[in-house]
mmCIF entry with sequence, helices, sheets and N, C-alpha, C, O atoms, coordinates in Angstrom:
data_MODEL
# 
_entry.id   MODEL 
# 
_entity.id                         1 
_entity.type                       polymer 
_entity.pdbx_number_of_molecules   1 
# 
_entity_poly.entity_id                      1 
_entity_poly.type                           'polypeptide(L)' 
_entity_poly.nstd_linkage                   no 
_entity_poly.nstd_monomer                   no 
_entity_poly.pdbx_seq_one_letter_code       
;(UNK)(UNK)(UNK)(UNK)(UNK)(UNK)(UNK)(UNK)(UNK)(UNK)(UNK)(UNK)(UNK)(UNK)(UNK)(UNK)
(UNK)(UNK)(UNK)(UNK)(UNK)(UNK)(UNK)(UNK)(UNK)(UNK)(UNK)(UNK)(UNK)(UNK)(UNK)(UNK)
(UNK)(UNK)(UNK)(UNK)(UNK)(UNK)(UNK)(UNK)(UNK)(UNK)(UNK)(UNK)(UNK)(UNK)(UNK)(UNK)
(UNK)
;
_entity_poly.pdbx_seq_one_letter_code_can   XXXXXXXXXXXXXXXXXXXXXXXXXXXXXXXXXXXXXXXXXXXXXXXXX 
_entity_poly.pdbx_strand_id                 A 
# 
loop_
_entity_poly_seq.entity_id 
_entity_poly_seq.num 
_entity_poly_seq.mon_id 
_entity_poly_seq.hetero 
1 1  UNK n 
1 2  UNK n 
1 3  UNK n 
1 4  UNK n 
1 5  UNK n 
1 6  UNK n 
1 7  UNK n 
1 8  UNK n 
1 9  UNK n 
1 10 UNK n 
1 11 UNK n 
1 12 UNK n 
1 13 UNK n 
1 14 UNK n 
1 15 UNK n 
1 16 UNK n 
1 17 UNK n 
1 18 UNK n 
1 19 UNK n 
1 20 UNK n 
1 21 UNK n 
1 22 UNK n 
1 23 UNK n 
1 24 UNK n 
1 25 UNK n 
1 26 UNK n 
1 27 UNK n 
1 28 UNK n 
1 29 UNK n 
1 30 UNK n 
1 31 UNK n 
1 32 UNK n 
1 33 UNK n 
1 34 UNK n 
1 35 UNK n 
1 36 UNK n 
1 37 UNK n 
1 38 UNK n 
1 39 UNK n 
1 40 UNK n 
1 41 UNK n 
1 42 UNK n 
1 43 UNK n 
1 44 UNK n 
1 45 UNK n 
1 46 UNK n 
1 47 UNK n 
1 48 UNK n 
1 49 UNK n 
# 
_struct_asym.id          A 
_struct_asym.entity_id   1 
# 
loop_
_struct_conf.conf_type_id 
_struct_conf.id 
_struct_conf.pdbx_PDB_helix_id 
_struct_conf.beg_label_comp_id 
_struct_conf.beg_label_asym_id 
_struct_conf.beg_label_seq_id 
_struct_conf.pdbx_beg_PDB_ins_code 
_struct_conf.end_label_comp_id 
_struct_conf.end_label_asym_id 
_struct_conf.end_label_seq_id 
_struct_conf.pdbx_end_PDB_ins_code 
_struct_conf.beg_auth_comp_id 
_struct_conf.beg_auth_asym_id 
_struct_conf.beg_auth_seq_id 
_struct_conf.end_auth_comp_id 
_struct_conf.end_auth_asym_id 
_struct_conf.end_auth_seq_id 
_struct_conf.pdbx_PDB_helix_class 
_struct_conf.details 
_struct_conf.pdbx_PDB_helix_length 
HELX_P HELX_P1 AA1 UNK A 12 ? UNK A 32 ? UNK A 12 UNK A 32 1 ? 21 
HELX_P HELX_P2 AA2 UNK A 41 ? UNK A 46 ? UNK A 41 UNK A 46 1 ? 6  
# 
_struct_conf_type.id          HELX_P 
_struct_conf_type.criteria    ? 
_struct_conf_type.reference   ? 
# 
loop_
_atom_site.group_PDB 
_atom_site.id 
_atom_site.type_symbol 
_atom_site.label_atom_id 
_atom_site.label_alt_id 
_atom_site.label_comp_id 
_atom_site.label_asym_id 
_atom_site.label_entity_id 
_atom_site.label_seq_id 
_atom_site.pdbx_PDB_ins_code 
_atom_site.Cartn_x 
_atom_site.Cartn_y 
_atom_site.Cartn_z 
_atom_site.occupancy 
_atom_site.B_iso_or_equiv 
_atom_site.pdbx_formal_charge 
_atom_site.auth_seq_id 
_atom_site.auth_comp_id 
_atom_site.auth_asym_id 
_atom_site.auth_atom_id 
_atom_site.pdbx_PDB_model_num 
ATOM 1   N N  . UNK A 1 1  ? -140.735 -125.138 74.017  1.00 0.00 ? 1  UNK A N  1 
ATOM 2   C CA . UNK A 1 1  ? -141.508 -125.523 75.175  1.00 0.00 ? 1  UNK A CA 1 
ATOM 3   C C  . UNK A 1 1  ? -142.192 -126.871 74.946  1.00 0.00 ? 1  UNK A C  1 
ATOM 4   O O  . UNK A 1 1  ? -141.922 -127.892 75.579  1.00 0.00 ? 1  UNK A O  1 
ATOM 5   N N  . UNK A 1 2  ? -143.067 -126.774 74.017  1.00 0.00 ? 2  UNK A N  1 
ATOM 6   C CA . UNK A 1 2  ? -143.559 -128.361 73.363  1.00 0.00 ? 2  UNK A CA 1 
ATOM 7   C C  . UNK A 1 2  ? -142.690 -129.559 73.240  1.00 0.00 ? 2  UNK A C  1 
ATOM 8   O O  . UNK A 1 2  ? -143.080 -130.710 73.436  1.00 0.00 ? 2  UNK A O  1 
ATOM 9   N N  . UNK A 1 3  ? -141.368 -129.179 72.869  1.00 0.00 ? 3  UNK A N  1 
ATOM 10  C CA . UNK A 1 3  ? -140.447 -130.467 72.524  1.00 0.00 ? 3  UNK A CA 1 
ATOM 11  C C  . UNK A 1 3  ? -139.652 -130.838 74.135  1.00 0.00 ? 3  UNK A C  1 
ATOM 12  O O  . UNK A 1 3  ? -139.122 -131.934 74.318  1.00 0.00 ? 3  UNK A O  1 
ATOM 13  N N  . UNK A 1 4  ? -139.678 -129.716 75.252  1.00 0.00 ? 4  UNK A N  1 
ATOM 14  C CA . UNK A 1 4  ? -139.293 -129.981 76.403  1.00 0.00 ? 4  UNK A CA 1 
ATOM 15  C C  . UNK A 1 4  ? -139.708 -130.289 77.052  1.00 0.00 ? 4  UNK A C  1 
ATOM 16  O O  . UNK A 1 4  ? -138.968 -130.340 78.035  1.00 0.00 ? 4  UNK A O  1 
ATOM 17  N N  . UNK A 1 5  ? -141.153 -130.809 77.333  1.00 0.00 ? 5  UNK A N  1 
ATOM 18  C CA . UNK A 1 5  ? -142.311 -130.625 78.403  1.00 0.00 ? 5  UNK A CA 1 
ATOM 19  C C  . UNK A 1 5  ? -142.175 -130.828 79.487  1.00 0.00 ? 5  UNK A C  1 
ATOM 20  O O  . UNK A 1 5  ? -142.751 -130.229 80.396  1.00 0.00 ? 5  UNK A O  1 
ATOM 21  N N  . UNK A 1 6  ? -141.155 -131.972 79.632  1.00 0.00 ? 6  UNK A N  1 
ATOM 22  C CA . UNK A 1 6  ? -141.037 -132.916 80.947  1.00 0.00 ? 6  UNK A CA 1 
ATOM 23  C C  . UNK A 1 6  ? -140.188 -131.906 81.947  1.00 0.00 ? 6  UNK A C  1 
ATOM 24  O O  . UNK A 1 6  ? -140.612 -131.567 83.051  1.00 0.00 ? 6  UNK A O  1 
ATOM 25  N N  . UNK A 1 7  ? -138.810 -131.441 81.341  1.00 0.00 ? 7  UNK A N  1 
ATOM 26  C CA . UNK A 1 7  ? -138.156 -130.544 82.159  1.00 0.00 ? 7  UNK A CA 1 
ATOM 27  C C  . UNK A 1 7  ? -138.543 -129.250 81.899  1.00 0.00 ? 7  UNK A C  1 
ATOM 28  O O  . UNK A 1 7  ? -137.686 -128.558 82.448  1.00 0.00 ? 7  UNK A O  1 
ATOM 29  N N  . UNK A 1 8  ? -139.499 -128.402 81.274  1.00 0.00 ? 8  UNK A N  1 
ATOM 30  C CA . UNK A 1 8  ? -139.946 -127.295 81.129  1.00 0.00 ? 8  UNK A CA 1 
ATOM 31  C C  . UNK A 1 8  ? -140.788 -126.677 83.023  1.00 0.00 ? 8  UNK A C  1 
ATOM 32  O O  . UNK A 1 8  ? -141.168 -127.374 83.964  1.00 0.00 ? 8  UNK A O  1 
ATOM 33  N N  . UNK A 1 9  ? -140.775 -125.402 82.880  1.00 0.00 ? 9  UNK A N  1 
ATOM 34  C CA . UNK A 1 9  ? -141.071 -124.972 84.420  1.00 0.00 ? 9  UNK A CA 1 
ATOM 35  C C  . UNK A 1 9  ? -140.813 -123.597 84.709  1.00 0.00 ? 9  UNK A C  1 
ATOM 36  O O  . UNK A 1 9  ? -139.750 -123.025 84.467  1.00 0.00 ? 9  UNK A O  1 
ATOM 37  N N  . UNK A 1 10 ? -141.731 -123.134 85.187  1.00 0.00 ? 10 UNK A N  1 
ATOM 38  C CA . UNK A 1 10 ? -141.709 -121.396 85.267  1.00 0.00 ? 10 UNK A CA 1 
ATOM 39  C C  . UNK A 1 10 ? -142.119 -121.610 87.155  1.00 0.00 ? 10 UNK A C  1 
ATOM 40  O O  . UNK A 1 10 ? -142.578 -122.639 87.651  1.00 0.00 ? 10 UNK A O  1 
ATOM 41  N N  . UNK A 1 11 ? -141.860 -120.616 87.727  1.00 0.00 ? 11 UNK A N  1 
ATOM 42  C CA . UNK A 1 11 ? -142.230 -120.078 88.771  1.00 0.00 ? 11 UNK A CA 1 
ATOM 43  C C  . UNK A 1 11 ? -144.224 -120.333 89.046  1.00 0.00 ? 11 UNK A C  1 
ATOM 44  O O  . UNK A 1 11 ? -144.904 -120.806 89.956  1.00 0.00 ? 11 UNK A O  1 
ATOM 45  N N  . UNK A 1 12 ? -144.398 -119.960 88.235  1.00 0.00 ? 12 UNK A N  1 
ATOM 46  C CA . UNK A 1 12 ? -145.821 -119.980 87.708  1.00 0.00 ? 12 UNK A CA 1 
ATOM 47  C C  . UNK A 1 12 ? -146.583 -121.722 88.220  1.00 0.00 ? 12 UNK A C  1 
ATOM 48  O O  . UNK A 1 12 ? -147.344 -122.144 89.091  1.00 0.00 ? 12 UNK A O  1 
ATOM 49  N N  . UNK A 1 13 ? -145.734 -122.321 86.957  1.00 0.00 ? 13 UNK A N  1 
ATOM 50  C CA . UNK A 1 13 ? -146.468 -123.381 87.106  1.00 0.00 ? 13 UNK A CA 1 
ATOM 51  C C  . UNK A 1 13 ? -145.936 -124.084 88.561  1.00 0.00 ? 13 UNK A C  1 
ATOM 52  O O  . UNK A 1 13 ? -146.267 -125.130 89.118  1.00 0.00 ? 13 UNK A O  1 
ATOM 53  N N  . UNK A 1 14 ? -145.195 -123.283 88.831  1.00 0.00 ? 14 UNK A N  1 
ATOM 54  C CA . UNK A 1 14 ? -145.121 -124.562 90.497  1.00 0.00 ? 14 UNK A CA 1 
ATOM 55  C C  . UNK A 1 14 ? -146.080 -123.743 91.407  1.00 0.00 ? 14 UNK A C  1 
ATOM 56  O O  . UNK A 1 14 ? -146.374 -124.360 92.432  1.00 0.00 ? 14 UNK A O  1 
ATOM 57  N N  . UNK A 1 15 ? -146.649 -122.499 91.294  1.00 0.00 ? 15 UNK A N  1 
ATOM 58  C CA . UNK A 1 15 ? -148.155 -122.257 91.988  1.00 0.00 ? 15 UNK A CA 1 
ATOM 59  C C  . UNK A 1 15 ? -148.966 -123.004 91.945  1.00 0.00 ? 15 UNK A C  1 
ATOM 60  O O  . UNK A 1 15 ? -149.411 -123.734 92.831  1.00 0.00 ? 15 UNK A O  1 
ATOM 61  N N  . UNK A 1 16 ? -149.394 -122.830 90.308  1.00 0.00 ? 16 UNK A N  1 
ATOM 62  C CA . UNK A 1 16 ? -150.608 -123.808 90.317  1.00 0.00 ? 16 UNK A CA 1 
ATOM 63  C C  . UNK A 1 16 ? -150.654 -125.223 90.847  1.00 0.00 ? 16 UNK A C  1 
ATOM 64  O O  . UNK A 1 16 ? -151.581 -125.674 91.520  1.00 0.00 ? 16 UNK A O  1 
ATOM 65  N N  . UNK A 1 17 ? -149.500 -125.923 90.458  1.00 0.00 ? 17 UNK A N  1 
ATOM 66  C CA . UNK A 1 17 ? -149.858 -126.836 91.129  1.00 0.00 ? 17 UNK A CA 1 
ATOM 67  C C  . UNK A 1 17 ? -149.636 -127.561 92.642  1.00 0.00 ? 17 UNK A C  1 
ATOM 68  O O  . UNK A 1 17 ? -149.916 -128.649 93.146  1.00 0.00 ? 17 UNK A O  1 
ATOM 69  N N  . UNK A 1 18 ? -148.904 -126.198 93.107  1.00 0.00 ? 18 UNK A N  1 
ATOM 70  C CA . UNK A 1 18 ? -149.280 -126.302 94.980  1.00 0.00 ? 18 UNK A CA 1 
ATOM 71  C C  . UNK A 1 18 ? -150.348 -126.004 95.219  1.00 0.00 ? 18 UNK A C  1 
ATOM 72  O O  . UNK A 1 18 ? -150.813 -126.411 96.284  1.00 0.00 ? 18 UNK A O  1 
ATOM 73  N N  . UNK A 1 19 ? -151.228 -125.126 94.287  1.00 0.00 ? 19 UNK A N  1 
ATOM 74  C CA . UNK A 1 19 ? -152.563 -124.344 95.108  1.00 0.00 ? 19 UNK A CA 1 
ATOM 75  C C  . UNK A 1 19 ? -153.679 -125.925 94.425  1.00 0.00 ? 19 UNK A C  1 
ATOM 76  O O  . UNK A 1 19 ? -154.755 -126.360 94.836  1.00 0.00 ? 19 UNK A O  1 
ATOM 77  N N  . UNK A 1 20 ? -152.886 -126.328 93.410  1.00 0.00 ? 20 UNK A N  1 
ATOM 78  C CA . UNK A 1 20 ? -154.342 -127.602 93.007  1.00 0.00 ? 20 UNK A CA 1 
ATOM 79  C C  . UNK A 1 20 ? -154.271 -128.845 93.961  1.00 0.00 ? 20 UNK A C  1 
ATOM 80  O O  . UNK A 1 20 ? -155.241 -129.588 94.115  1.00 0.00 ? 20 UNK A O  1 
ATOM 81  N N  . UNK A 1 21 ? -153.288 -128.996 94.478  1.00 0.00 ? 21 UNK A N  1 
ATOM 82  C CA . UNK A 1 21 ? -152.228 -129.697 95.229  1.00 0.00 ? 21 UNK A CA 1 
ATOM 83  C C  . UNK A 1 21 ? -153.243 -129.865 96.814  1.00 0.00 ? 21 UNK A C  1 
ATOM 84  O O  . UNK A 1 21 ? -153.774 -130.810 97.400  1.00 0.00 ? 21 UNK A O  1 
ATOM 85  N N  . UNK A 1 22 ? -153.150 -128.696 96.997  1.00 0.00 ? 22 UNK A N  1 
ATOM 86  C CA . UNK A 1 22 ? -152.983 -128.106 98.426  1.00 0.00 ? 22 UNK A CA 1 
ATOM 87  C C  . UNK A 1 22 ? -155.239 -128.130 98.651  1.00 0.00 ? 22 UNK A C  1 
ATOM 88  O O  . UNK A 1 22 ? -155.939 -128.718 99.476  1.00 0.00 ? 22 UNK A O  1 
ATOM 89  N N  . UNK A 1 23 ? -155.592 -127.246 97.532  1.00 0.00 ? 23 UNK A N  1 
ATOM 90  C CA . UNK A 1 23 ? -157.215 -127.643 96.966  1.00 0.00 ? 23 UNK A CA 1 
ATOM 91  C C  . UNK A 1 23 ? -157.505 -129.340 96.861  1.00 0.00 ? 23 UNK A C  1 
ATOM 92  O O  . UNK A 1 23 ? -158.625 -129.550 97.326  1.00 0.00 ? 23 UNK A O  1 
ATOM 93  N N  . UNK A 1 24 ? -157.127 -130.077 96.594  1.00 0.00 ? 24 UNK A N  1 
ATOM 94  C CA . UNK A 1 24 ? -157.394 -131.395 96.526  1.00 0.00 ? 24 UNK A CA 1 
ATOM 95  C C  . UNK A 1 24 ? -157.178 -131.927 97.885  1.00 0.00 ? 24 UNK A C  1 
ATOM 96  O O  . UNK A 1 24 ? -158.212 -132.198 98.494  1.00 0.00 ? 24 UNK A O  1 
ATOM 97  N N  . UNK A 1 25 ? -156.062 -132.137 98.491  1.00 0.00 ? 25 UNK A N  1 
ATOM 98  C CA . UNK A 1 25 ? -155.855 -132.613 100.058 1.00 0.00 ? 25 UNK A CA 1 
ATOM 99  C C  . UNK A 1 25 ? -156.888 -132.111 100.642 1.00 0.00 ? 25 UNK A C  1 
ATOM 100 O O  . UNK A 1 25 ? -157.812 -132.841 101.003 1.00 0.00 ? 25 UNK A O  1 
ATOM 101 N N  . UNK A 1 26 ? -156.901 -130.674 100.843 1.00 0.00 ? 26 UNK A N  1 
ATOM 102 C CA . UNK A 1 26 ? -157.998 -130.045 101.688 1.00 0.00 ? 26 UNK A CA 1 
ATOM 103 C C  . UNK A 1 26 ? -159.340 -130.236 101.376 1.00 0.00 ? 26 UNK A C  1 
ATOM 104 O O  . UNK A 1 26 ? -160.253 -130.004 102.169 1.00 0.00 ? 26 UNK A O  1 
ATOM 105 N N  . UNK A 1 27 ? -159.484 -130.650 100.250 1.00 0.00 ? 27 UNK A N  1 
ATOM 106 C CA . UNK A 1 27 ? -161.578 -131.257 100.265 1.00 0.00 ? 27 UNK A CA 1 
ATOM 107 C C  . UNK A 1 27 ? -161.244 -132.879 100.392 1.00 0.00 ? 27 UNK A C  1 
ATOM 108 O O  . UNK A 1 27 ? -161.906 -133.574 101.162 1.00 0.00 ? 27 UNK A O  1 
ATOM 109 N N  . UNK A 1 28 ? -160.324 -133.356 99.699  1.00 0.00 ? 28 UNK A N  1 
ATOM 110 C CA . UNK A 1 28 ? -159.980 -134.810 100.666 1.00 0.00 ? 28 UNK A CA 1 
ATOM 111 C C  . UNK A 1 28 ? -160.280 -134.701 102.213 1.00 0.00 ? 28 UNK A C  1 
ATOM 112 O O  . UNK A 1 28 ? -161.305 -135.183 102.695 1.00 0.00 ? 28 UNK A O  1 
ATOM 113 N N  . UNK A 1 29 ? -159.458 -134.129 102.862 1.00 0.00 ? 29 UNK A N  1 
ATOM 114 C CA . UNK A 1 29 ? -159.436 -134.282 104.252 1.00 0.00 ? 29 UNK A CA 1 
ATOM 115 C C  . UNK A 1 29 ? -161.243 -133.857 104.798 1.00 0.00 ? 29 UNK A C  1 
ATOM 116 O O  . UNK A 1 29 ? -161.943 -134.630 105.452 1.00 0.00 ? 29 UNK A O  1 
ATOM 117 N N  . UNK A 1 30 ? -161.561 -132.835 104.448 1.00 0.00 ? 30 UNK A N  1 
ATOM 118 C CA . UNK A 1 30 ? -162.986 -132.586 104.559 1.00 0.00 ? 30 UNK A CA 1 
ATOM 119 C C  . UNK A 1 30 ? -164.042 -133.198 104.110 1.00 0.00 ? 30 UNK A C  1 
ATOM 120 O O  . UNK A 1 30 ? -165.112 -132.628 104.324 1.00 0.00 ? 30 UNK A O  1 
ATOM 121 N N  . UNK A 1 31 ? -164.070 -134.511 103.371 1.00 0.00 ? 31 UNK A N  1 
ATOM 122 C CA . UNK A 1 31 ? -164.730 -135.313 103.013 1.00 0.00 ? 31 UNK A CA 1 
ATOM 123 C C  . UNK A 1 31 ? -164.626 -136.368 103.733 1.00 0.00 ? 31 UNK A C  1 
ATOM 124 O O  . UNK A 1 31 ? -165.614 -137.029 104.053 1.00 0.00 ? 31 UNK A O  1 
ATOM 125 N N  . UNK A 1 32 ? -163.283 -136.699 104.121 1.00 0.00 ? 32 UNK A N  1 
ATOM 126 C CA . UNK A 1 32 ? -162.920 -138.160 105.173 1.00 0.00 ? 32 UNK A CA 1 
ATOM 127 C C  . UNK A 1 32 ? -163.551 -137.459 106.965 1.00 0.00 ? 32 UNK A C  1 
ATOM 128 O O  . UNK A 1 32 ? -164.326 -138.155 107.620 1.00 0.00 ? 32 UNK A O  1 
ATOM 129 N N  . UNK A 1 33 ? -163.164 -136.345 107.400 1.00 0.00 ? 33 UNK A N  1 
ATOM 130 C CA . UNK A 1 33 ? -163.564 -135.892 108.543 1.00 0.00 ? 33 UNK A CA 1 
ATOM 131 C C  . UNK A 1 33 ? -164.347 -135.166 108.603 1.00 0.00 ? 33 UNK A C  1 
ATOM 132 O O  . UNK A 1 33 ? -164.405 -134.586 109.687 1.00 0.00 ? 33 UNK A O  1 
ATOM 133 N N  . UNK A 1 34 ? -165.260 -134.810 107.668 1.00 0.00 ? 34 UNK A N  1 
ATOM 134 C CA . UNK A 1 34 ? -166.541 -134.787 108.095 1.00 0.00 ? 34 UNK A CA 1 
ATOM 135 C C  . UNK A 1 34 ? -167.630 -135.805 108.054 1.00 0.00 ? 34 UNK A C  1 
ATOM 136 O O  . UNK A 1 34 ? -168.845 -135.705 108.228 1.00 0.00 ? 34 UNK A O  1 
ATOM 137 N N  . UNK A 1 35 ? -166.950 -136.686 107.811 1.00 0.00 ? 35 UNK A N  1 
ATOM 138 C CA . UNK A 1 35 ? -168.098 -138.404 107.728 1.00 0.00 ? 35 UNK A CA 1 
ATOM 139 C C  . UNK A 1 35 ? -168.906 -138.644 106.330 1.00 0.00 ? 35 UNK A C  1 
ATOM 140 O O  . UNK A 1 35 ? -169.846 -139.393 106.063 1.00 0.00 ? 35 UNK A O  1 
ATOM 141 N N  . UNK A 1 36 ? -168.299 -137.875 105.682 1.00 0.00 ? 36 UNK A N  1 
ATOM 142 C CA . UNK A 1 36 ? -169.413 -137.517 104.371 1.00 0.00 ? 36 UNK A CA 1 
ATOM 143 C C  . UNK A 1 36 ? -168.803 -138.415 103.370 1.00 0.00 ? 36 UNK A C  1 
ATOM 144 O O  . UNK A 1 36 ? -169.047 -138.410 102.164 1.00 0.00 ? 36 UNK A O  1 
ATOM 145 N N  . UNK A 1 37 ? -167.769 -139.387 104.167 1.00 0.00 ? 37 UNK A N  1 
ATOM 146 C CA . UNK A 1 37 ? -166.669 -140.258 102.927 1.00 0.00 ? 37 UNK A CA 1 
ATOM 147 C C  . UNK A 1 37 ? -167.369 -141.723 102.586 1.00 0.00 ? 37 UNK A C  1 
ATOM 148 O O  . UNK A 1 37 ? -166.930 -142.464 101.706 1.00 0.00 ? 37 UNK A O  1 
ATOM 149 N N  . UNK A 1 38 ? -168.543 -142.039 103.425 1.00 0.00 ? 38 UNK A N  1 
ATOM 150 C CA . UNK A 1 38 ? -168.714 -143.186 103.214 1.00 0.00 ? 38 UNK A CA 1 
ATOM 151 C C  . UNK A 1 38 ? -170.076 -143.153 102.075 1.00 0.00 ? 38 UNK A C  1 
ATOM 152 O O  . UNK A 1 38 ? -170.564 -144.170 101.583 1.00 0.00 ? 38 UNK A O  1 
ATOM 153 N N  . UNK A 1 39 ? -170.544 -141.744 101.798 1.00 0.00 ? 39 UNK A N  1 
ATOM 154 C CA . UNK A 1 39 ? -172.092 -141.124 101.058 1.00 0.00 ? 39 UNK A CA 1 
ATOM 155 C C  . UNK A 1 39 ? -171.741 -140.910 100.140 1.00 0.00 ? 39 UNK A C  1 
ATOM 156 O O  . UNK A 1 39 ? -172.535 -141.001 99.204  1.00 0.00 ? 39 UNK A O  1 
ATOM 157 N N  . UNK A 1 40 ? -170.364 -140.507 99.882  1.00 0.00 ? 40 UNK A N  1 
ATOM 158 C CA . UNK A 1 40 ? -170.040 -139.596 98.498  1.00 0.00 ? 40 UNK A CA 1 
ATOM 159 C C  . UNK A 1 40 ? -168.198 -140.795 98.355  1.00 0.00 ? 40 UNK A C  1 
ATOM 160 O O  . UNK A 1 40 ? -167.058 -140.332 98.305  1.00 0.00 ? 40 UNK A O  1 
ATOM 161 N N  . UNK A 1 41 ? -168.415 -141.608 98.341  1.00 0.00 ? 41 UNK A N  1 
ATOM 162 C CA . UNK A 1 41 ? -167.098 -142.100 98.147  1.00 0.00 ? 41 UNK A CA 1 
ATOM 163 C C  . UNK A 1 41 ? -166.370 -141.785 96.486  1.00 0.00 ? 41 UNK A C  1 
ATOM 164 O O  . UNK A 1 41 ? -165.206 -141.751 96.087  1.00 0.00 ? 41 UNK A O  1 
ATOM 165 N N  . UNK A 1 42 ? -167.652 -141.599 95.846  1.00 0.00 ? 42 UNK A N  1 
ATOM 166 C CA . UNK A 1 42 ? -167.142 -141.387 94.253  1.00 0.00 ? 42 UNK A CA 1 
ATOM 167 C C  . UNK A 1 42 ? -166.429 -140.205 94.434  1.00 0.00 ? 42 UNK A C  1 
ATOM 168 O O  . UNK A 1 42 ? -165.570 -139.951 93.589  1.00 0.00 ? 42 UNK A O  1 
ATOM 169 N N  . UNK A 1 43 ? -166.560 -139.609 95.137  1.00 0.00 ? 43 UNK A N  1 
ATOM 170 C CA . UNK A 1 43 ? -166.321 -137.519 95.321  1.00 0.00 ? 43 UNK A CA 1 
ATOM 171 C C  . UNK A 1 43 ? -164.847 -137.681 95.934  1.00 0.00 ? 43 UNK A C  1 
ATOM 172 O O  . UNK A 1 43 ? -164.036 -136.783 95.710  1.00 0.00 ? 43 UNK A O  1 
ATOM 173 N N  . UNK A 1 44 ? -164.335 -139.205 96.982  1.00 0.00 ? 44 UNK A N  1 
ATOM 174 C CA . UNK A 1 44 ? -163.473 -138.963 96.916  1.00 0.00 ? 44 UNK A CA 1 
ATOM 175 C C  . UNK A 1 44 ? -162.308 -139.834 96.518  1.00 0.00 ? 44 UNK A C  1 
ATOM 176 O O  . UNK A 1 44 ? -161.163 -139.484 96.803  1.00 0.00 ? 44 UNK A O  1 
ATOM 177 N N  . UNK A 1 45 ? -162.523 -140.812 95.954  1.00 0.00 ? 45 UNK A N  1 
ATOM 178 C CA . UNK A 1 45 ? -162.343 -141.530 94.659  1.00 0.00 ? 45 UNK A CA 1 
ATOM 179 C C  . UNK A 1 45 ? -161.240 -140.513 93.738  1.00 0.00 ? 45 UNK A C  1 
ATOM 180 O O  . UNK A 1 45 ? -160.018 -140.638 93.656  1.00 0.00 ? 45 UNK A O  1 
ATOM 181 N N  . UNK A 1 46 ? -162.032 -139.587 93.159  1.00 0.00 ? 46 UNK A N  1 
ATOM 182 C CA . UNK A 1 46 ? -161.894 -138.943 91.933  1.00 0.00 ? 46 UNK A CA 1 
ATOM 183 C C  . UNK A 1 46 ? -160.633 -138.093 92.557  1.00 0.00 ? 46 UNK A C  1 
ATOM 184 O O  . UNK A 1 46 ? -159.576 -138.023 91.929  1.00 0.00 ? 46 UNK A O  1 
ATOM 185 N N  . UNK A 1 47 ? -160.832 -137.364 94.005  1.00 0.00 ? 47 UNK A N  1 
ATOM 186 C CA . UNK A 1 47 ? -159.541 -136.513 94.648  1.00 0.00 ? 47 UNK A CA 1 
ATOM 187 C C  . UNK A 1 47 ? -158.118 -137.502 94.816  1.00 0.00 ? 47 UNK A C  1 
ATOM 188 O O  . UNK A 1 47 ? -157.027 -136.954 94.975  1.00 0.00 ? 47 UNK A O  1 
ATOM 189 N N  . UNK A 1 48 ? -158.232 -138.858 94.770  1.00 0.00 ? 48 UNK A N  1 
ATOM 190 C CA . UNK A 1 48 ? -156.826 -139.696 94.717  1.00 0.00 ? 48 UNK A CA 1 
ATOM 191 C C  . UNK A 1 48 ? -157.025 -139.749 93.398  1.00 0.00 ? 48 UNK A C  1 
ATOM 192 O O  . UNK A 1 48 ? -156.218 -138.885 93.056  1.00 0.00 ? 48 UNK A O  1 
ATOM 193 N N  . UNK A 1 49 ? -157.589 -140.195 92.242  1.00 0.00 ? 49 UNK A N  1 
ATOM 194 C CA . UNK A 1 49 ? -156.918 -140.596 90.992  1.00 0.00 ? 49 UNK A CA 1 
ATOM 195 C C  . UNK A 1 49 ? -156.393 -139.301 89.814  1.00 0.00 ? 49 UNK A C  1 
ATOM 196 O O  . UNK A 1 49 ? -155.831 -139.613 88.764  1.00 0.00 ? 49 UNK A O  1 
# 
């Protein structure tokens, strides 16, 4: 698993990272439309990098 990493992949890990995926867009989007993007820009800064 260690020496494969890049093409390594379970069922599993493609959850997590739709649900971290899917968690990030969605407080993105709720930070830009609720107006709260121009107060907390670091907050959403950190959700693109």
């Amino acid at each position: 698993m260690l020496s494969n990493m890049h093409s390594f992949s379970t069922p599993v890990c493609y959850l997590l990272v739709s649900v971290s995926a899917g968690y990030f867009l969605q407080d993105a989007g709720d930070i830009i439309f609720s107006g709260h993007a121009l107060g907390s820009w670091e907050f959403l800064l950190h959700h693109f990098l």
